[in-house]
C-alpha positions in Angstrom: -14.9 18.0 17.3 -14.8 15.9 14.2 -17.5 13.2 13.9 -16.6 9.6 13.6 -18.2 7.9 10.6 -18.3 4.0 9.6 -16.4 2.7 6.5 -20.3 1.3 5.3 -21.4 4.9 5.3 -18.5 6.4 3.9 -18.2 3.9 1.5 -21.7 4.0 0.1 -21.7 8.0 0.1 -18.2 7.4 -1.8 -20.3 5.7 -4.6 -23.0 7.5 -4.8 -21.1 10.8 -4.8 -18.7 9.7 -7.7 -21.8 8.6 -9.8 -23.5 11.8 -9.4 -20.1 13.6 -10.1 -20.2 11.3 -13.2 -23.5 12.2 -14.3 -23.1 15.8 -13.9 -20.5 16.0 -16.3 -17.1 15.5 -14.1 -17.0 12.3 -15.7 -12.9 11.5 -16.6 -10.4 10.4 -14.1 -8.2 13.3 -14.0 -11.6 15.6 -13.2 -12.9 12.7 -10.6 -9.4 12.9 -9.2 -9.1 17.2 -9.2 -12.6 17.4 -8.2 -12.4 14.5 -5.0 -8.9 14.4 -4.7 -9.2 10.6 -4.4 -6.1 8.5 -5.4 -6.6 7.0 -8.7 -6.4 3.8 -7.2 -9.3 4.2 -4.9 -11.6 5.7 -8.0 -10.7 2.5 -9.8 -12.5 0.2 -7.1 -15.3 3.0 -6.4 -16.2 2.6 -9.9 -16.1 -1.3 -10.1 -18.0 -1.3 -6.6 -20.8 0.4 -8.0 -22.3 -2.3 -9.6 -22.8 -4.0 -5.8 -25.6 -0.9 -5.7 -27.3 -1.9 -9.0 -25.7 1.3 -10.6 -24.4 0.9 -14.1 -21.2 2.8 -15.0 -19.8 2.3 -18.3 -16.1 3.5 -19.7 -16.0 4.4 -23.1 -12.7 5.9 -25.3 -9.4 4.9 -24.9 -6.7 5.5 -22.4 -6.2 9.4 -23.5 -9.8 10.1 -23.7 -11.6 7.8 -21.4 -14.7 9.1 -19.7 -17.5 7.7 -18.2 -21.4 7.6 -18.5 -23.8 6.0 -15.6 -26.9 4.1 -17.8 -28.6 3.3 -14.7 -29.3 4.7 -11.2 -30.9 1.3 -9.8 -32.4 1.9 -6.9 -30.4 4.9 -6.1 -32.6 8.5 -5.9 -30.1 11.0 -7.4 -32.4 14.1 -6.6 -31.6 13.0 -2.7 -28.1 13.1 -3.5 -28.7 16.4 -4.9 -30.2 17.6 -1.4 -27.8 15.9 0.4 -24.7 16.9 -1.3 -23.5 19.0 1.3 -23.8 16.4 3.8 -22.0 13.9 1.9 -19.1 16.0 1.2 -19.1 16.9 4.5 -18.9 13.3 5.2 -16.4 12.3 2.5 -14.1 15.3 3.5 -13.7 16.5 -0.2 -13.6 20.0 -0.9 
């Protein structure tokens, strides 16, 4: 049986899953999109929404060769993620 989860918890694991795939080097949209298989539109808004958890994403390069960098974590503990990441792509449903 496949366990129900709610949009807030998918949602925040959504973020906090694309900013450690950011940080760990999967960090342009074609490799966020291979890697998650989320539709380009939805890592468009992930990526604006993680300000809302006080963690700073910045794009750098152009069209062709844009990437991404996180500056900040905010409140977020990344080795947790780390621990977790099973769980959260569990969760998430990506491969």
């Amino acid at each position: 049986m496949t366990e129900i989860h709610t949009k807030t918890k998918t949602s925040f694991y959504r973020r906090i899953f694309l900013a450690y795939l950011i940080e760990s080097g999967c960090n342009t949209p074609k490799a966020i999109v291979e890697a998650t298989e989320m539709p380009r539109r939805t890592l468009q808004d992930t990526i604006k929404a993680l300000s809302d958890l006080d963690i700073v994403c910045q794009a750098q390069g152009g069209t062709k060769a844009m990437h991404y960098t996180i500056e900040s974590w905010g409140p977020i503990d990344k080795s947790w993620i780390q621990a977790n990441l099973a769980d959260i792509k569990n969760v998430l449903q990506y491969p």
